[in-house]
C-alpha positions, 0 to 999 in steps of 0.5 A, a space after each residue: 934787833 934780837 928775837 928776845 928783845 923784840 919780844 920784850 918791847 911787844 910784850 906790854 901790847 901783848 897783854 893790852 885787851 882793849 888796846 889790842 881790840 881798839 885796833 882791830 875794829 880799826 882796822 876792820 873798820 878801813 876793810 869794810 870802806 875799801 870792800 865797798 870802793 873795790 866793787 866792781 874792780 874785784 870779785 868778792 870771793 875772789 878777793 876773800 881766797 886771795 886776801 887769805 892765800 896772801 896772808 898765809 904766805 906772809 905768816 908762814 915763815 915766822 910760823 913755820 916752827 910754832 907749825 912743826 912743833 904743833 902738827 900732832 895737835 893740828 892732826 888731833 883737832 883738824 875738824 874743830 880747826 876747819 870749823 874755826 876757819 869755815 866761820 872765822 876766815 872764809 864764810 864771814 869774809 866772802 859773805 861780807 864782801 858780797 854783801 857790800 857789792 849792794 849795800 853801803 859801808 855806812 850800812 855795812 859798819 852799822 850792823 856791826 853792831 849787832 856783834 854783841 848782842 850775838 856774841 852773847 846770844 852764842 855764849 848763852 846757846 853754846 856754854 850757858 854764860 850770861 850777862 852780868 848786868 853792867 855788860 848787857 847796859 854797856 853794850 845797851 849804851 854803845 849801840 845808842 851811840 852808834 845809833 846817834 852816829 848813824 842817824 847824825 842825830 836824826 831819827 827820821 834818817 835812821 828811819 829811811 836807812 832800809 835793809 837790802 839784800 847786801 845788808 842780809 848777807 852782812 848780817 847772816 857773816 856777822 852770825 856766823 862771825 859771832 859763833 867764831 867768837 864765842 867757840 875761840 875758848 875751846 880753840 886746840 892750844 896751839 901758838 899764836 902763828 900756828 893756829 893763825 896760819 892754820 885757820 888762813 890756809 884752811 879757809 884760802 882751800 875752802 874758798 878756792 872752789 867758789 873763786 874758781 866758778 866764780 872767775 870761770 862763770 864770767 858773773 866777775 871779773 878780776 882787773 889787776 892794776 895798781 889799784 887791785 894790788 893795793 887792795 891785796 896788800 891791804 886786806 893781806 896784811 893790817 884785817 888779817 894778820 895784825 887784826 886777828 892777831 889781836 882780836 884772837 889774843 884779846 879774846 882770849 885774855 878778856 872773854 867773848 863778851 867783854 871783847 864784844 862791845 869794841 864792835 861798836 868801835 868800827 862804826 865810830 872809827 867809820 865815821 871819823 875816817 869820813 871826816 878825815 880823808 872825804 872832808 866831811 865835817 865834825 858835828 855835834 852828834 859825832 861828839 855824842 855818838 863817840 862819848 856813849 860808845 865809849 861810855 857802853 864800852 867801860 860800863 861793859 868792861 869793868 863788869 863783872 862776868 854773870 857766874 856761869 852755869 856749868 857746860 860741856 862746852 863744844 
């Protein structure tokens, strides 16, 4: 199959937003169940260097050309290129990974939600851009659906689901996450690959110091069978490459703050892997949970953006 006419058949994909951004918190939502069953087998920051160092020498042959026609613009916005990969790639995901050592994925997927509202909050701080009012009740409507997943429908669960400290690192990556999100608009106009491939490497140099005191500490150690290959492979290919491939094209044709409330998605597609492969039965509060979060969802999507005030930007 030619170049040209593959381009042609991804095109339409291309320019699907929400498409694109379904299948990112599909796929992140798979990450965060096989961060959880990998405790114990591999360390977090180990798995975060090696997840990102995998991808990197997966992408890097397709991007080589998109890389050696971008390299002035790399040279020019090195430091914002760092401060993409510190949020983006290595801080989110080591932290992530950590915090599910002590907490559970459930625990991990429900904060997920929290990604809106903190994707608004950076867009407000940094480029002064507000909610319009159907966005603030999507995403109002789908946090209730998660809730009503969460909870299966009971408030008195919901009310014995306490913090912990895996919890805290999760939310402390999903702030720093959502600072990624709100500053992709003032990404260096790099190709796709390039900028990619950039962010990945840069982010494997950055968690390479903290794999090696971990390993070296004797805190984790690093048991690579079968099992752990599998990890790689995964968390290498469908959360890195593909995930971020999409959600940084979907961002980027629909805004921080309509892309945002598709985090609500991770939980509901939780959940339904649950019922697919741990045999956990469908009830009533699945149905009710997905239909809100997809109602908050189109509410948010089809509104229009609050104007915003002007802004330097970063």
């Amino acid at each position: 199959m030619s170049r040209h006419l593959a381009s042609r058949m991804l095109a339409p994909i291309a320019n699907a937003p929400y498409l694109l951004l379904s299948l990112t918190a599909l796929l992140w939502a798979i990450n965060m169940v096989v961060g959880r069953y990998m405790v114990g087998a591999v360390p977090p920051i180990t798995i975060a260097c090696l997840r990102w160092l995998g991808a990197t020498l997966i992408i890097l042959p397709f991007a080589w050309p998109q890389l050696r026609r971008d390299a002035p613009i790399i040279r020019q916005h090195f430091w914002r290129l760092v401060v993409l990969s510190a949020s983006g790639i290595a801080c989110y995901n080591a932290m992530s990974y950590y915090g599910l050592q002590y907490t559970q994925a459930l625990n991990g997927l429900l904060v997920q939600s929290m990604g809106p509202l903190l994707v608004a909050l950076w867009s407000l701080l940094l480029f002064r851009d507000r909610l319009a009012g159907g966005q603030a009740v999507g995403i109002l409507i789908s946090l209730i659906g998660v809730v009503v997943i969460i909870s299966r429908g009971d408030m008195d669960t919901l009310l014995h689901l306490k913090p912990n400290v895996g919890d805290m690192w999760i939310i402390v990556a999903l702030i720093i996450y959502a600072f990624y999100t709100a500053i992709l608009r003032v990404r260096p106009p790099l190709g796709p690959l390039s900028f990619l491939a950039t962010i990945m490497a840069m982010g494997a140099v950055l968690l390479a110091p903290f794999m090696v005191w971990e390993l070296a500490s004797g805190s984790a150690v690093l048991h690579f069978d079968r099992f752990t290959f599998a990890v790689f492979a995964y968390v290498s290919t469908a959360p890195s490459l593909l995930a971020y491939l999409a959600f940084n094209r979907g961002v980027q044709l629909v805004g921080a703050n309509r892309a945002a409330p598709y985090f609500h998605l991770m939980p509901v597609f939780g959940s339904a892997l649950a019922i697919l492969f741990l045999g956990e039965r469908f009830e009533w509060f699945h149905g009710v949970g997905y239909a809100l979060v997809l109602a908050g969802i189109v509410t948010a999507t089809r509104s229009k953006p609050a104007p915003a005030e002007p802004a330097d930007g970063l």
